[in-house]
C-alpha positions as CSV (number, residue, x, y, z in Angstrom):
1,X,0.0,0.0,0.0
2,X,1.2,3.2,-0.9
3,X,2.3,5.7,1.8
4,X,0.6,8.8,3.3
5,X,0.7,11.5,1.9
6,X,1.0,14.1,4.5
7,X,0.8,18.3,4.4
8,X,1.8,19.6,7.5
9,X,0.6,23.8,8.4
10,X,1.7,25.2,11.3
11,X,3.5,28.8,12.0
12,X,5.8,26.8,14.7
13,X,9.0,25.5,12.3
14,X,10.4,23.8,15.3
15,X,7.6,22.1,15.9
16,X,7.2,21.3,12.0
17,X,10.5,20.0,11.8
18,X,9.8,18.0,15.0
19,X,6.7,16.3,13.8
20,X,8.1,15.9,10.2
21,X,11.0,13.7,11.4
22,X,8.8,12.3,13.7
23,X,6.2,10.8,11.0
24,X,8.8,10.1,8.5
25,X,10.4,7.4,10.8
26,X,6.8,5.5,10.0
27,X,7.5,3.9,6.4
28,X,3.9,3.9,5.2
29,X,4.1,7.8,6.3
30,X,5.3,10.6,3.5
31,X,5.7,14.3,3.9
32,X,5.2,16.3,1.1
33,X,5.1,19.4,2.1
34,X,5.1,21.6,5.5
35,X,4.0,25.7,5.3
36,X,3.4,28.2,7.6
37,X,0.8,30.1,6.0
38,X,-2.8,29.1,4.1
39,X,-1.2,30.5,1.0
40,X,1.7,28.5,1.0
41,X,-0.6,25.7,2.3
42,X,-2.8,26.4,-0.9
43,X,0.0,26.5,-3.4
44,X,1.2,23.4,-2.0
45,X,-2.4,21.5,-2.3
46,X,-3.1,22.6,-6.0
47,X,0.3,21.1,-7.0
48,X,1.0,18.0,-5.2
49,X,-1.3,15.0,-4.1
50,X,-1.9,15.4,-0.7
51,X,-3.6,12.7,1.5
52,X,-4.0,14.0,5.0
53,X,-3.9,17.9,6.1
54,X,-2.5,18.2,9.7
55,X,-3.7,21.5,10.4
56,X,-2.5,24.1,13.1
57,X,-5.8,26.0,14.5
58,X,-4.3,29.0,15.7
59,X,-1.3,30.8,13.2
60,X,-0.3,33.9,14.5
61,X,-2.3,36.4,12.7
62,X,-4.5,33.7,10.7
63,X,-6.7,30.9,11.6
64,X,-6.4,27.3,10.4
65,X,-10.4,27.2,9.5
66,X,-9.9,29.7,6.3
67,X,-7.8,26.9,5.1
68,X,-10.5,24.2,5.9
69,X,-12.9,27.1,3.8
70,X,-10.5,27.5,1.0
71,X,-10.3,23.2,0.5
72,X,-14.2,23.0,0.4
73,X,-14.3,26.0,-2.0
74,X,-11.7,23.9,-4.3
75,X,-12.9,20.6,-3.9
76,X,-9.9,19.4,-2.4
77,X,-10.3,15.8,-1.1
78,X,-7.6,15.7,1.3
79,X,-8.4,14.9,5.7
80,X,-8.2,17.6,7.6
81,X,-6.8,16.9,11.2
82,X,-6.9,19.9,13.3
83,X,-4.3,19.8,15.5
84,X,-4.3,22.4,18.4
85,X,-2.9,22.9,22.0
86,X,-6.7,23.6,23.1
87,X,-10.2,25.0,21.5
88,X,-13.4,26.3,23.2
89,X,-16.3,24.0,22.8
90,X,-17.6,26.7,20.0
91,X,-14.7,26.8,18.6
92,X,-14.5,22.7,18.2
93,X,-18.1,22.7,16.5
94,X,-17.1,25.4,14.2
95,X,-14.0,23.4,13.3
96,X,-16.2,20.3,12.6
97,X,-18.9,21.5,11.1
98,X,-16.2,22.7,8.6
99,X,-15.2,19.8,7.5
100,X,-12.5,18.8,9.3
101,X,-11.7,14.9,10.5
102,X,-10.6,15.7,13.7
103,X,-8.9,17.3,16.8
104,X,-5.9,16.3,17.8
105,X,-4.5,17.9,21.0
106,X,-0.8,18.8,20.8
107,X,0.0,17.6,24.4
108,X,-0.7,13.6,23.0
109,X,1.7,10.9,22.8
110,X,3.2,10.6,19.0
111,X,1.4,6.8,19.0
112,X,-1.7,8.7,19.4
113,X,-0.8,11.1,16.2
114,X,-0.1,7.8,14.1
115,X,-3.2,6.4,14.8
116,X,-5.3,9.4,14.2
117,X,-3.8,10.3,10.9
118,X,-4.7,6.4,10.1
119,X,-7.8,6.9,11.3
120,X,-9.1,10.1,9.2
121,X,-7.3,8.4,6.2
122,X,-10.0,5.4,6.3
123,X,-12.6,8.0,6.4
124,X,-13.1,7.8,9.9
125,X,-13.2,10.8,12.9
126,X,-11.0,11.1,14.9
127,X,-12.4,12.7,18.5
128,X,-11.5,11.6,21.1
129,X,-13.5,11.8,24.7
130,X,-11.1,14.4,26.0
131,X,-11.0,16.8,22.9
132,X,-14.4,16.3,23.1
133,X,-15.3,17.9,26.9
134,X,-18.0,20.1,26.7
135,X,-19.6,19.6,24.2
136,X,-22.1,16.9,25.2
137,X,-22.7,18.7,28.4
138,X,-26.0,18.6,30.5
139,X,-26.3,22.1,30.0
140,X,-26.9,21.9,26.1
141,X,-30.7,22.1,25.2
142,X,-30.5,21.7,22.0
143,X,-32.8,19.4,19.7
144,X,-32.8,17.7,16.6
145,X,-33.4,13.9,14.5
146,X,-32.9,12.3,18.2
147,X,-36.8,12.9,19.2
148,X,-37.3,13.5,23.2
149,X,-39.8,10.7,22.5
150,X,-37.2,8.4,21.6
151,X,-34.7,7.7,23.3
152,X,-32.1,5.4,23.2
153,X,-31.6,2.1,24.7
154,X,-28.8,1.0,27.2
155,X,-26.9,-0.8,24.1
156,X,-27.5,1.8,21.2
157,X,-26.3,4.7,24.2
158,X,-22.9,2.3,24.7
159,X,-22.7,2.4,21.0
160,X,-23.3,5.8,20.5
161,X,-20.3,6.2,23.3
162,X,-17.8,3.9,21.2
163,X,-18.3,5.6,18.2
164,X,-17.7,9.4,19.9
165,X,-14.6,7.6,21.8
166,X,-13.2,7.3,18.0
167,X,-13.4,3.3,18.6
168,X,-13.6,0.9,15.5
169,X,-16.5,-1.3,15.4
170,X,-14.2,-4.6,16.5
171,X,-13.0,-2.1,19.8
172,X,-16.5,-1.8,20.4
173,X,-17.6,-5.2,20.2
174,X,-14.8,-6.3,22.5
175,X,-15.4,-3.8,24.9
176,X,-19.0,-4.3,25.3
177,X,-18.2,-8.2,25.0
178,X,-20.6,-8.8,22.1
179,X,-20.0,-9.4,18.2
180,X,-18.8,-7.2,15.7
181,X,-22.1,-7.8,13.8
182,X,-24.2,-6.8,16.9
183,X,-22.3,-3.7,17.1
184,X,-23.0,-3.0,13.1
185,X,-26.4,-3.7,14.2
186,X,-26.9,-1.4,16.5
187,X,-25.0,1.4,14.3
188,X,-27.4,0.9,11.8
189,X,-30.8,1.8,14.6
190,X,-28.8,4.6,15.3
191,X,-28.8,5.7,11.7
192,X,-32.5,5.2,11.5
193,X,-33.0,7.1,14.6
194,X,-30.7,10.0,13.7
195,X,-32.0,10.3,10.0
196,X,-28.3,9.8,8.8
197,X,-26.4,7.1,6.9
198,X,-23.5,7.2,7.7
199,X,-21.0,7.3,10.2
200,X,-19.4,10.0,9.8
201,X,-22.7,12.1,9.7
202,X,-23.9,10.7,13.1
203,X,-20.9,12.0,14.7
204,X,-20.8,15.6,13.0
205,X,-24.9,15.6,14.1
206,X,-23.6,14.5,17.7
207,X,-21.1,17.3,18.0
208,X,-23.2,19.9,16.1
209,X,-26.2,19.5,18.3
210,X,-25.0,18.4,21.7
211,X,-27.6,16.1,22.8
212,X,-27.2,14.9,26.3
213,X,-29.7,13.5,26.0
214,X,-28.3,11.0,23.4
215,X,-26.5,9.3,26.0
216,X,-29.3,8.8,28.9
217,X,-31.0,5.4,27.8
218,X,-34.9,4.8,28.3
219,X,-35.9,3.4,31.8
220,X,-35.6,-0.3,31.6
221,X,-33.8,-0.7,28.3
């Protein structure tokens, strides 16, 4: 399988070269590029193939999410993984609803990195519980396909939970102790109950709406 193809934007050159070297050790990894500003990010996209965008949020005078803009404008089929020290809960919706594949907190372990950038690359999201804090609070009272009439049971809210956690179906299964074709099961109720069909759309929903209420299964279920 060919490797990665990796653009790296970020105003921070040490931390560019860091990363770069970094990544590069992984042999089914490439860098093709590293910038420091959208335009040079820009140039960069409209003359090589790039794969996966790892994405600074904040640079300097310039945010990381007219980038995300100027790739939706063009079409550009590249991931975006927004990596950041920290984001308010506004700011992570914004970022998502975007486009972007992911948050990926600067302060995680370089396994974590590898995996995400594998992750968004298979067309999956990478958000993890703890970039996620927030913004499934009890304080959110906002509604949408996820009726008040019907909620979720016990399994579809452990689901639900996996799938936020960034967990693959077969991490699922095994930690809820049931089958991968249970779990695929239940994904698909979830689906129907959402108004979505895929997975990637139930999670951008999840995020956009913060719905607590997701996560509190019926009495009895």
């Amino acid at each position: 399988m060919s490797a990665i193809r990796i653009l790296m934007l970020d105003d921070h050159s040490l931390f560019r070269e860091s990363v770069s070297r970094l990544l590069e050790s992984s042999p089914d990894l490439h860098i093709v590029g590293q910038c420091a500003t959208v335009e040079e990010a820009q140039q960069l996209l409209a003359a090589t193939p790039v794969d996966v965008v790892l994405l600074d949020y904040d640079l300097g005078e310039e945010s990381g999410s007219r980038l995300l803009a100027e790739m939706k404008r063009s079409g550009s089929a590249a991931r975006v993984l927004m990596v950041t020290a920290g984001l308010s809960d506004e700011a992570m919706l914004q970022v998502m609803e975007a486009g972007a594949a992911g948050i990926f907190l600067k302060h995680s372990s370089p396994e974590q990195l590898v995996a995400a950038i594998h992750q968004v690359m298979s067309g999956g999201l990478w958000l993890k519980a703890s970039a996620m804090e927030g913004l499934l609070g009890e304080k959110s009272s906002r509604i949408g396909p996820f009726e008040r009439g019907r909620p979720l049971t016990q399994r579809q809210s452990e689901v639900l939970r996996g799938i936020l956690d960034g967990l693959a179906n077969k991490e699922i299964a095994w930690k809820l102790k049931t089958s991968e074709s249970s779990v695929k099961a239940v994904i698909q109720e979830l689906f129907h109950k959402a108004g979505v069909r895929t997975r990637s759309q139930l999670v951008r929903i999840a995020i956009e709406k913060r719905w607590p209420e997701w996560m509190k299964p019926a009495a009895g279920s």
